[in-house]
C-alpha positions as semicolon CSV with decimal commas, in nm:
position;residue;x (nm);y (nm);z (nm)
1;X;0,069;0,755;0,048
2;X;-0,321;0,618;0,035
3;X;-0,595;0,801;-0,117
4;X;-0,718;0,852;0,286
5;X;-0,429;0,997;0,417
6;X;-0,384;1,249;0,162
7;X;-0,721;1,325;0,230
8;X;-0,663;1,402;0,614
9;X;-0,384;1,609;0,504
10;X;-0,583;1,812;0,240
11;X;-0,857;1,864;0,537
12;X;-0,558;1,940;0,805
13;X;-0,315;2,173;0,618
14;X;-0,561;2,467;0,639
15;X;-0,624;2,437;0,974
16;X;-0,254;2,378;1,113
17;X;-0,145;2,712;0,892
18;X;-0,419;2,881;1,022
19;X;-0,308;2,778;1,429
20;X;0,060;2,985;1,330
21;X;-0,057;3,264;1,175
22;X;-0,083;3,631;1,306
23;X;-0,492;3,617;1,339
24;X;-0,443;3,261;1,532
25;X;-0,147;3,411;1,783
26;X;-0,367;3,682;1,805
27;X;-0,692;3,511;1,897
28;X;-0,510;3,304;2,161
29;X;-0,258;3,588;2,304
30;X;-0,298;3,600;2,616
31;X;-0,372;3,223;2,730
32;X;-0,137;3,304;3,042
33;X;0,019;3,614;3,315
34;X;0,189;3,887;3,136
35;X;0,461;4,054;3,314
36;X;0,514;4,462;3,259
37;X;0,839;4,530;3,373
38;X;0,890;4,869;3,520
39;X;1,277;4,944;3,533
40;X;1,223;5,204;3,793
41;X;1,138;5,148;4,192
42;X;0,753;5,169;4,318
43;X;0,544;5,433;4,409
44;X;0,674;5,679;4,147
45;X;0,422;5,845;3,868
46;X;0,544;5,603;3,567
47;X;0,494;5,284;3,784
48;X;0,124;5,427;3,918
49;X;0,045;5,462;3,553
50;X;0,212;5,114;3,492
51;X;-0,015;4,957;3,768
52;X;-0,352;5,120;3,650
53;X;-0,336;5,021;3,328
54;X;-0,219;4,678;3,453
55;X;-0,526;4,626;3,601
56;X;-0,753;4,722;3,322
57;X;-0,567;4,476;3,095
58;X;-0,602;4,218;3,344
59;X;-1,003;4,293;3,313
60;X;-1,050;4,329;2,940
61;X;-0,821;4,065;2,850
62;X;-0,860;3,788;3,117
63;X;-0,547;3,704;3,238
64;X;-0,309;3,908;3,488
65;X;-0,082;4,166;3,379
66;X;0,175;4,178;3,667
67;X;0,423;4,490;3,733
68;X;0,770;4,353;3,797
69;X;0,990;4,640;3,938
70;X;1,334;4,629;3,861
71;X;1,551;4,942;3,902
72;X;1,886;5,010;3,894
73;X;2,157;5,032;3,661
74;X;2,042;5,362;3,454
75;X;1,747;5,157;3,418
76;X;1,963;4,861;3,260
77;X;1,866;4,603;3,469
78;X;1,489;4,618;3,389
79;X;1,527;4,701;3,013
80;X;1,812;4,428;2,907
81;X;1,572;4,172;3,080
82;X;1,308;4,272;2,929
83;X;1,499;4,310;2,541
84;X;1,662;3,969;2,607
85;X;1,289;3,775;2,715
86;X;1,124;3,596;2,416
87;X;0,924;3,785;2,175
88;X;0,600;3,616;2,252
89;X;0,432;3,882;2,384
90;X;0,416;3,742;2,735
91;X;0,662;4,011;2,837
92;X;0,645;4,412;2,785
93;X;0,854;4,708;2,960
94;X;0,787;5,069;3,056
95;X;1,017;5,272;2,785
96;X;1,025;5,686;2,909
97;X;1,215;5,971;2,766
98;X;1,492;5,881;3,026
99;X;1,610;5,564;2,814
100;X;1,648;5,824;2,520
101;X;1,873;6,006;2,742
102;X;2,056;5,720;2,824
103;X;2,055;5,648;2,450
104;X;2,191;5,962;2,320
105;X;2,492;5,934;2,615
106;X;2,562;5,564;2,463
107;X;2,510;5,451;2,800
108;X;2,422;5,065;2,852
109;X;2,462;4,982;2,477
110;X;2,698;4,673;2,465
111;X;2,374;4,551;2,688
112;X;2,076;4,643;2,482
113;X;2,006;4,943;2,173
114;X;1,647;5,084;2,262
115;X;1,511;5,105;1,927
116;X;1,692;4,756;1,770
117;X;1,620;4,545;2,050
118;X;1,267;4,667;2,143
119;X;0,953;4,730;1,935
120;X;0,710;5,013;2,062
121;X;0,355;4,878;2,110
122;X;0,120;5,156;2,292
123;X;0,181;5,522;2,439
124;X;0,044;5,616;2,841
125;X;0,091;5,985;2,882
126;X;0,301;6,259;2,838
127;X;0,412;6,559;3,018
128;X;0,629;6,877;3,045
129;X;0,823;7,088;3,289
130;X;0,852;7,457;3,398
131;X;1,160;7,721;3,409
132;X;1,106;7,856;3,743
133;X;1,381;8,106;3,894
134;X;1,402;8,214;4,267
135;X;1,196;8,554;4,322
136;X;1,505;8,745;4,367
137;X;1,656;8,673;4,020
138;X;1,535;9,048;3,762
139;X;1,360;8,806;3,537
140;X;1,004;8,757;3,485
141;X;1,024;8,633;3,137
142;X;1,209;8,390;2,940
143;X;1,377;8,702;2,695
144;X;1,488;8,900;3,011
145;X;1,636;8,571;3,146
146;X;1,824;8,532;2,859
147;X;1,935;8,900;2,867
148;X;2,029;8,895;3,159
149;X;2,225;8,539;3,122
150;X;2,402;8,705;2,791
151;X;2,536;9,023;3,042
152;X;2,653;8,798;3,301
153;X;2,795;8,470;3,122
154;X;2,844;8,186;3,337
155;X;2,704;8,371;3,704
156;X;2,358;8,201;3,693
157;X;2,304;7,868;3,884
158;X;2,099;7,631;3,767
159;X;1,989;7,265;3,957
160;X;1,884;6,970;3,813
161;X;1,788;6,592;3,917
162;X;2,211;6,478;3,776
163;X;2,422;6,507;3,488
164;X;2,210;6,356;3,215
165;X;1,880;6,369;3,341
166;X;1,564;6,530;3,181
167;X;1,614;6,854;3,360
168;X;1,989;6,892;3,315
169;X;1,927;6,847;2,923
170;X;1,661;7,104;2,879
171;X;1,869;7,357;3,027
172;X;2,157;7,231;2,773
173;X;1,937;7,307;2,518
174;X;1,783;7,671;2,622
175;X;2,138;7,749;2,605
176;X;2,245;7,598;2,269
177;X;1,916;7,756;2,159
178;X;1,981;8,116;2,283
179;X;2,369;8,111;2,320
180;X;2,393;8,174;2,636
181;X;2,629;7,995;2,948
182;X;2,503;7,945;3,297
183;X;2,660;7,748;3,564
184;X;2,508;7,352;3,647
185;X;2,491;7,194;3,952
186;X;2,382;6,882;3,949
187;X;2,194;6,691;4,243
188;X;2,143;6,304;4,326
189;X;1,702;6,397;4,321
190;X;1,513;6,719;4,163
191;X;1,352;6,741;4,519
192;X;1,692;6,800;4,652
193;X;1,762;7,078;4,399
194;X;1,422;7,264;4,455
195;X;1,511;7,264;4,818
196;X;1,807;7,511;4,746
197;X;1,619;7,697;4,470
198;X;1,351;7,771;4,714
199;X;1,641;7,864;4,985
200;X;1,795;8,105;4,703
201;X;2,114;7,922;4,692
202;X;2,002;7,849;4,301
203;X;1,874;8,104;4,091
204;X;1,678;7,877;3,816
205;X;1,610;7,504;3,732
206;X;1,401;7,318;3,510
207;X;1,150;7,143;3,764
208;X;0,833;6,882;3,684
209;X;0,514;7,078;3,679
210;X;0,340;6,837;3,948
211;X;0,659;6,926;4,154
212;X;0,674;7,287;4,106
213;X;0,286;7,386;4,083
214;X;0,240;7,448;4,454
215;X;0,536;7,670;4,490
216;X;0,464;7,910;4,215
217;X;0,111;7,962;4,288
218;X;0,240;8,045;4,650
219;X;0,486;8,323;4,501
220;X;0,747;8,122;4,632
221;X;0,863;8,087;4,265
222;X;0,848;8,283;3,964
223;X;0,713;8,058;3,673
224;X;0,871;8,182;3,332
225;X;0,790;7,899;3,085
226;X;0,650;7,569;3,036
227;X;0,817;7,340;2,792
228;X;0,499;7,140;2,615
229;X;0,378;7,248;2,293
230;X;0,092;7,370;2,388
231;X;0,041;7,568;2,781
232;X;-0,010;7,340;3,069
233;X;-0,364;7,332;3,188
234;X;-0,257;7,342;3,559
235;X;-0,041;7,702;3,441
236;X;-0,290;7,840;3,161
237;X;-0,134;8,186;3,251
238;X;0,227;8,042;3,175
239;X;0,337;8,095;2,830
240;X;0,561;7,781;2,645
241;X;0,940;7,847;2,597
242;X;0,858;7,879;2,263
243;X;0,592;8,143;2,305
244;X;0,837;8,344;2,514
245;X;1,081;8,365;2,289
246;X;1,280;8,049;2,218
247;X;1,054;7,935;1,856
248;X;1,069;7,580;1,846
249;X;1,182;7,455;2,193
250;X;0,981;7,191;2,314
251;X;1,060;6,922;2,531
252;X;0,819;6,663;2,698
253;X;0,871;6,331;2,898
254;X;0,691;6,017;2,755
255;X;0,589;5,676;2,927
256;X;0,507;5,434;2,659
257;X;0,504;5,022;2,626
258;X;0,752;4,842;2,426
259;X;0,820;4,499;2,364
260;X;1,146;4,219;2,271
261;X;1,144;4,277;1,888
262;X;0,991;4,044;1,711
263;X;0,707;3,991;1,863
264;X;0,387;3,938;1,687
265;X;0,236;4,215;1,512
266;X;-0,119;4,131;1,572
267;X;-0,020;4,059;1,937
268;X;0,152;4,416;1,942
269;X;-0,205;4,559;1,744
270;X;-0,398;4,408;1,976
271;X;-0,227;4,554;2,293
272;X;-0,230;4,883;2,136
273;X;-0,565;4,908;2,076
274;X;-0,698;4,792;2,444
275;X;-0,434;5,070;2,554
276;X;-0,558;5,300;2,352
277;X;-0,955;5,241;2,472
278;X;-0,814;5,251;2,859
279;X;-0,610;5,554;2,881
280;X;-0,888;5,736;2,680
281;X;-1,137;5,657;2,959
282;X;-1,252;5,970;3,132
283;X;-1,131;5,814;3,494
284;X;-0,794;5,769;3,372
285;X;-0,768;6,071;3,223
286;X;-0,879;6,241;3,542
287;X;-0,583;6,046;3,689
288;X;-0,334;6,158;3,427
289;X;-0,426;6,504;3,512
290;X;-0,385;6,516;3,882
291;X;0,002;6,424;3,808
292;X;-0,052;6,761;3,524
293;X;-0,005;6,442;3,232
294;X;-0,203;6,432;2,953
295;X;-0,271;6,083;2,765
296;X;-0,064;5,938;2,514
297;X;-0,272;5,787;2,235
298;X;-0,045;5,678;1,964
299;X;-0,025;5,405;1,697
300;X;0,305;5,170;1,773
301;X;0,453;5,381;1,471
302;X;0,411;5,686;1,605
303;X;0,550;5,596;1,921
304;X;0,858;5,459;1,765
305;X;0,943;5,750;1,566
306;X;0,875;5,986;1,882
307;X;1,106;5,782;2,090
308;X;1,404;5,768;1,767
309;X;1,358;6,192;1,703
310;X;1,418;6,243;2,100
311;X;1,703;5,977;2,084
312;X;1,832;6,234;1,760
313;X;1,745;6,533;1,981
314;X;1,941;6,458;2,298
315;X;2,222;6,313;2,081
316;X;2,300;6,633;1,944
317;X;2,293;6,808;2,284
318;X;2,470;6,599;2,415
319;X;2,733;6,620;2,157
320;X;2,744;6,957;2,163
321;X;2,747;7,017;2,561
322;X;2,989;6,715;2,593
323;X;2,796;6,559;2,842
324;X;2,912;6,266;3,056
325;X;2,727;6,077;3,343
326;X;2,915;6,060;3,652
């Protein structure tokens, strides 16, 4: 080798490392559309979310961030494309409490494992539900519900949105939690089960607050407890679950971005922290709290280890109520 080429190389070698390292992906990232795959249909709260921060992306970061709906499948369809695309942070998916449902029920795992096959990158929002009984049930608190459950095993009715979903499990685990036994009945949509709780053909359910809100401030139903950590700002007057009586229930939904693992960390840094600056603006926020959500502003750590301890949460439920989807 001459004296000039080893020269080029010595001038080179720096600057090719430099092109494949983190910083250099990062720099770059993105030089073309990113797709956001929402594994539910349109129009819903999650993909509204989805499509608002979208379009902030797609203004701070110059390139378009397009929402590809793809539902189906106990959201299979959408997820196992998205954990199968290449980690190159040209593709990201919308990961709720719902897949850690699916999780703990070992649904869809010979096609993907949520927290093997994806890597979390940024949190949206997060929100919680109410226990709301029809007027005519003799409970206007959480302990006389439980009483009241405890005297007459098994004779209240309780709707939820199907076996498995969000508002089937909390009610599995108000009654691991208090010992008592009440009666499901699962419907295809929550809508469908309000419908009968407001008809009195149900006596209880645990419905989403956006949902629900109208109805009890009506006196149409009885709110007995919200199921955040903290009271809901649309129900101030509600206490939590935990407050009335139940210490340590708390159960609440989050949306959050993940990505095929393996993808970049500074890519995955990056997105987090233009996430993190859009869902903290005082417009989005505004938005977030029309649908009674509050933001979600998380390292991609902490989202991670909130989506494994509700996959360890609902396992054990689950477990324990032998629950199977139909």
């Amino acid at each position: 080798m001459t004296l000039y080429r080893r020269l080029l190389i010595a001038m080179f070698a720096p600057f090719v490392l430099w092109c494949f390292s983190p910083d250099a992906q990062a720099d770059t990232w993105p030089s073309r559309p990113v797709r956001i795959i929402v594994p539910f249909g349109s129009g819903g709260t999650a993909d509204i979310f989805t499509r608002l921060v979208a379009q902030q992306l797609q203004t701070s970061l110059g390139q378009p961030f397009i929402v590809d709906n793809r539902p189906g499948g106990n959201f299979a369809i959408g997820t196992e494309a998205a954990a199968k695309s290449p980690a190159d942070g040209y593709t990201l998916v919308l990961v709720t409490s719902s897949h850690t449902l699916i999780e703990a029920l070992g649904v869809n795992r010979q096609k993907y494992q949520l927290m093997r096959d994806l890597t979390p990158v940024a949190g949206l929002s997060t929100a919680q539900s109410v226990l709301v009984v029809h007027p005519s049930v003799p409970a206007n608190s959480v302990k006389e519900l439980v009483a009241l459950a405890k005297a007459q095993p098994g004779s209240l009715n309780y709707g939820s949105s199907g076996n498995g979903s969000i508002l089937h499990l909390q009610a599995e685990l108000l009654q691991s939690m208090t010992g008592i036994q009440m009666t499901h009945v699962p419907y295809k949509v929550g809508t469908a089960a309000r419908v009968d709780l407001l008809a009195g053909r149900l006596q209880l359910m645990f419905d989403t607050l956006d949902g629900a809100t109208p109805y009890i401030r009506s006196g149409k139903l009885r709110a007995l407890g919200t199921t955040g950590k903290v009271r809901s700002m649309s129900l101030p007057d509600v206490p939590t679950i935990a407050e009335a009586g139940v210490p340590n229930f708390e159960v609440q939904v989050l949306l959050g971005l993940m990505a095929p693992t393996g993808t970049p960390k500074a890519v995955v840094d990056k997105l987090n922290a233009e996430v993190n600056k859009i869902i903290q603006r005082p417009d989005v926020k505004d938005t977030w709290a029309k649908s009674d959500s509050q933001v979600l502003v998380v390292t991609p750590d902490e989202l991670g280890k909130a989506f494994s301890s509700e996959v360890e949460k609902w396992t054990t439920v689950v477990k324990a109520s032998n629950i199977k989807l139909d």
